[in-house]
C-alpha positions in Angstrom: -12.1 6.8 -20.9 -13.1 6.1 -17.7 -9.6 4.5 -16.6 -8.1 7.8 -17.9 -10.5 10.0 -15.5 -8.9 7.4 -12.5 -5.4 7.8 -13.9 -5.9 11.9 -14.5 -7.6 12.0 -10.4 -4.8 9.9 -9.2 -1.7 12.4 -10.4 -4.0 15.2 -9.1 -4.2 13.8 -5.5 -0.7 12.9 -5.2 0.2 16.3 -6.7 -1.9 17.7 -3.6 -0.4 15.2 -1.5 3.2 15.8 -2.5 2.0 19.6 -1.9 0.7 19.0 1.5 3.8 17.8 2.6 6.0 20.8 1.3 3.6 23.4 3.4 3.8 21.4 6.1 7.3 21.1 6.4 7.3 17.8 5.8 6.7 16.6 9.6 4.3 17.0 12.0 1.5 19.7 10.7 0.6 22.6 13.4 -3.0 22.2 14.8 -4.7 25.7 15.6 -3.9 25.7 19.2 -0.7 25.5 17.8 -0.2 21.8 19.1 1.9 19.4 16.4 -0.5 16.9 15.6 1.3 14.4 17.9 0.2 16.0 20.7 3.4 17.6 21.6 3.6 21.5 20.7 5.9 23.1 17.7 8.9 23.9 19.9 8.9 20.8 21.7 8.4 18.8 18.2 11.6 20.0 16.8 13.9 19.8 19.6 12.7 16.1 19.3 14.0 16.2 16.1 17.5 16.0 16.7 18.2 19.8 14.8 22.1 18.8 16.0 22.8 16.1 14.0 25.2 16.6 11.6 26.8 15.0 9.0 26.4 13.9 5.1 24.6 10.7 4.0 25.4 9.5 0.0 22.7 7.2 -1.5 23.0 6.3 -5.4 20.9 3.5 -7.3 17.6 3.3 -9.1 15.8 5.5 -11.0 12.9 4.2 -10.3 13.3 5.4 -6.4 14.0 8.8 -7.7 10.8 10.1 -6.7 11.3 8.7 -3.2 14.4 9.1 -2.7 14.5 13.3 -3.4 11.3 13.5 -1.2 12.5 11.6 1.9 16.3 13.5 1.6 14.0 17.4 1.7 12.4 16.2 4.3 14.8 14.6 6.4 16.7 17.6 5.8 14.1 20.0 6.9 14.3 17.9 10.0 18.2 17.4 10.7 19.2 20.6 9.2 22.5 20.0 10.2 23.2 17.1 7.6 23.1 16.9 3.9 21.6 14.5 2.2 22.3 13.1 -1.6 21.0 11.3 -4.0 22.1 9.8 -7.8 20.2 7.5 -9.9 22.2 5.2 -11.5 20.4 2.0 -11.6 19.7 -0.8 -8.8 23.0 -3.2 -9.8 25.2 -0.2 -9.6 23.6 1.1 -6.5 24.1 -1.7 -4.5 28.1 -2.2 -6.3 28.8 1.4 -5.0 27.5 0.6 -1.1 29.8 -2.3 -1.4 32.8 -0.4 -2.8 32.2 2.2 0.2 31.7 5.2 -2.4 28.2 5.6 -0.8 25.9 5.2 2.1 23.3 4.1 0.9 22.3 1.8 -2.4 18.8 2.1 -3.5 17.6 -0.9 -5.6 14.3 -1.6 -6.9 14.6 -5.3 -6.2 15.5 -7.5 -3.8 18.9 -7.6 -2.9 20.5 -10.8 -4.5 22.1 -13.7 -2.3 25.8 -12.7 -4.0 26.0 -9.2 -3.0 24.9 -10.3 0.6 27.5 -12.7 1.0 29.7 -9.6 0.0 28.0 -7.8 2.8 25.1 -6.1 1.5 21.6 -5.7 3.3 18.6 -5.8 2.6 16.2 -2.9 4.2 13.0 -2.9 2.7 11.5 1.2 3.0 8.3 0.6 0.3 6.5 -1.8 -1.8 6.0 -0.8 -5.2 3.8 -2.3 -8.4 5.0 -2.4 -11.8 2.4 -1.6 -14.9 2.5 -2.6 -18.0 1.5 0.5 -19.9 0.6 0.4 -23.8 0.2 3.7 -26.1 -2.8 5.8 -25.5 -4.8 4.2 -28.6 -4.1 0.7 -28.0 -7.8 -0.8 -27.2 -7.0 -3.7 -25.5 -7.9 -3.2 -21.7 -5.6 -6.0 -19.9 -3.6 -9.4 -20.8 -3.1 -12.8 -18.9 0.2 -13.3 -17.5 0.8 -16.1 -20.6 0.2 -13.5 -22.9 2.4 -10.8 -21.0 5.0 -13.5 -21.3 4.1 -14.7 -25.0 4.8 -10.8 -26.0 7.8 -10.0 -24.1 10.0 -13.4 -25.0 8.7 -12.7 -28.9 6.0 -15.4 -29.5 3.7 -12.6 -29.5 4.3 -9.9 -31.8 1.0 -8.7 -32.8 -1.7 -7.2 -30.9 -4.8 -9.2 -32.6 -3.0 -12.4 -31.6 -3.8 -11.3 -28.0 -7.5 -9.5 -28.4 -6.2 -6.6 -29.9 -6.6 -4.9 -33.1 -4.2 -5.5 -36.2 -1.0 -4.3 -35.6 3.0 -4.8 -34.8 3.8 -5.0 -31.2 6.7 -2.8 -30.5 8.5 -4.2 -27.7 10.0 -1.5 -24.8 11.8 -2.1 -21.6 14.5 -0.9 -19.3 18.1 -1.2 -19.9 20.4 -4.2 -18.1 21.0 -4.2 -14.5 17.9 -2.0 -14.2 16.4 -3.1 -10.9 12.6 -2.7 -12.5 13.7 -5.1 -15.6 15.0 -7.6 -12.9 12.5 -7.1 -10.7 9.8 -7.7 -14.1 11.4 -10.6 -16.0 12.3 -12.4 -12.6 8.1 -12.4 -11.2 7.4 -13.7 -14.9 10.4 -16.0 -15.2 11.6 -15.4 -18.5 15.0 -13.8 -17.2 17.6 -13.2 -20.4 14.6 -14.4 -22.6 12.9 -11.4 -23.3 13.2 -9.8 -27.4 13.2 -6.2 -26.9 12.5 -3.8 -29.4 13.5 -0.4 -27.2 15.7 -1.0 -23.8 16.0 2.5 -22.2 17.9 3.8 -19.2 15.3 5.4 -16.8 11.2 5.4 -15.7 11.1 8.7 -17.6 12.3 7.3 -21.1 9.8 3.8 -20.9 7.1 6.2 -20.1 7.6 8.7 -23.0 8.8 6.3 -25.7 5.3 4.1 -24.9 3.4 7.5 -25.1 4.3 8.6 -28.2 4.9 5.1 -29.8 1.8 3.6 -31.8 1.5 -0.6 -30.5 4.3 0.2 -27.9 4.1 -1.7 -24.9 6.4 -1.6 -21.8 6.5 -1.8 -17.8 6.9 0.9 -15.7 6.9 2.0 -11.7 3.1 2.4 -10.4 4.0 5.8 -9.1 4.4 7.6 -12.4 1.3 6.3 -14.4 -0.6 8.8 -15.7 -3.1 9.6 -18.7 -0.3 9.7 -21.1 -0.1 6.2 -21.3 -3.2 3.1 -21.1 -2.5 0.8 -17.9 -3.8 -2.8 -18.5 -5.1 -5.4 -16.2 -3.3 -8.5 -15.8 -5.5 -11.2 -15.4 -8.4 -9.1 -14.5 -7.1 -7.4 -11.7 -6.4 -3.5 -12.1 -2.9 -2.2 -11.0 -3.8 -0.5 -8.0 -2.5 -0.6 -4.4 -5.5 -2.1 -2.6 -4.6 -5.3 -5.1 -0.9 -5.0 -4.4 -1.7 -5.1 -0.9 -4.5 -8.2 -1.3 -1.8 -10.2 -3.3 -4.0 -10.4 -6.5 -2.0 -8.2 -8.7 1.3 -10.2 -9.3 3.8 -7.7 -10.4 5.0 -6.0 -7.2 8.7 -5.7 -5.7 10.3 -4.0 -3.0 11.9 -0.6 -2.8 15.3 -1.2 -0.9 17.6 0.8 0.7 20.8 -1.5 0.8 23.4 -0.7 3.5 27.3 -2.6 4.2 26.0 -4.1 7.2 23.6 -3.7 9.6 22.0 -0.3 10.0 23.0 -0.3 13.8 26.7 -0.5 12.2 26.2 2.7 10.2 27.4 6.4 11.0 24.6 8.3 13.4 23.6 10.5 10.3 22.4 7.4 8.3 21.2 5.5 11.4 18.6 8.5 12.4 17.6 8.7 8.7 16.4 4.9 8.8 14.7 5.8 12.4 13.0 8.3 10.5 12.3 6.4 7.4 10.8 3.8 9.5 8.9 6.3 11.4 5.3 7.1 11.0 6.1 10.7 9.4 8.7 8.7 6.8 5.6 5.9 5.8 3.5 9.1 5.3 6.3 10.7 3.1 6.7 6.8 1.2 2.5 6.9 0.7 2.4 10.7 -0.4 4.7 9.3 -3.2 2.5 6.8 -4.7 4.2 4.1 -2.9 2.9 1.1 -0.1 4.3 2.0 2.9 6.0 -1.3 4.9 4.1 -2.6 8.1 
């Protein structure tokens, strides 16, 4: 119950969070004197902003940077008015295949970009760190798992909960589809890459999340971001899925959000280079932490 009040008071302050950001406009908030908050006033603020820019910038990739990805394009937007910025979700492989191919900008992937697509030019530009949870359905008792067990259940030793501390009952294996950049990012921290017996493999965040919810003994892994009370996060080894233990190194399941360019950012168009300026900037970390996400140091 009491992991359900933290979940339930976690979606509401990055609701008000997301919501801060929206009135503000996404960038720097007016003080009352009418100051931005970096010191500089409103007018001054804006024309620093580059409002001429123009152009179009393409990114396509994982679904599990979906969140990030439409709240960094609205408010670099706001900001460069002049360009438009898009964004499809087709999964961290194909991401990272269409940067390559030249059909987009940018290729968002929710792992690290693999040493055969940069020898075919692709690089590796690390915006966020993000955990990954292992959720379970709503009545499952069972508070958290080692990482043996985690991997006992997921390569089919495992296949009922008592075996593992739980009460009687079938464990109902759930995960993403191939080339998802979570499922890589998942089997390859537990090493047990084309191993895993899955009962369910589903094509987004949204679909893992809602088949686990409403799926008695389900089990299955998920983006930290989109946790909520619909679904019981479990400890893994103890430690609690949080981002003060991502951040200490105890909670093992973490990976990098990545926004993969064909070459060097300094070789892109000025549209995409200014967007990785602001990315990078102070106002785009706060935009990656109002998201649920670890912002990169």
């Amino acid at each position: 119950m009491m992991k359900k009040n933290l979940n339930k008071l976690t979606g509401l302050l990055l609701a008000f969070s997301l919501t801060a950001i929206t009135l503000t406009g996404c960038g720097s908030a007016k003080t009352e004197s009418g100051q931005a908050a970096d010191g500089k006033n409103q007018e001054e603020a804006e024309a620093a902003g580059g409002s001429e820019l123009t152009g179009s910038i393409t990114m396509a990739g994982s679904t599990s940077m979906e969140k990030l990805a439409n709240a960094a394009a609205e408010c670099f937007m706001e900001k460069y008015p002049g360009v438009m910025v898009s964004a499809e979700f087709t999964g961290s492989s194909a991401g990272i295949e269409a940067v390559l191919a030249g059909t987009v900008d940018i290729g968002n992937s929710s792992r690290n970009v693999k040493d055969s697509e940069k020898e075919k030019g692709a690089v590796e530009n690390i915006v966020a760190i993000d955990g990954i949870a292992v959720v379970a359905d709503p009545a499952n008792s069972l508070t958290g798992l080692t990482r043996q067990q985690l991997i006992d259940i997921y390569t089919g030793k495992v296949k009922n909960w008592k075996e593992v501390g739980g009460e009687d009952g079938v464990i109902i294996v759930v995960g993403r589809e191939a080339g998802s950049g979570t499922r890589g990012a998942f089997e390859e921290l537990l090493e047990i890459e084309d191993a895993c017996k899955y009962a369910n493999e589903l094509d987004s965040t949204g679909a893992v999340m809602a088949k686990v919810a409403s799926t008695p003994g389900a089990i299955g892994y998920v983006s930290l971001d989109v946790v909520n009370d619909s679904v019981e996060s479990l400890a893994l080894e103890g430690v609690e899925p949080t981002e003060e233990n991502i951040k200490a190194g105890t909670y093992f399941l973490s990976r990098p959000f990545v926004m993969a360019t064909a070459g060097e950012i300094s070789e892109q168009p000025e549209a995409v280079q200014a967007f990785f300026d602001w990315i990078y900037s102070e106002e785009g970390q706060e935009v990656v932490k109002a998201v649920g996400l670890i912002s990169v140091e």
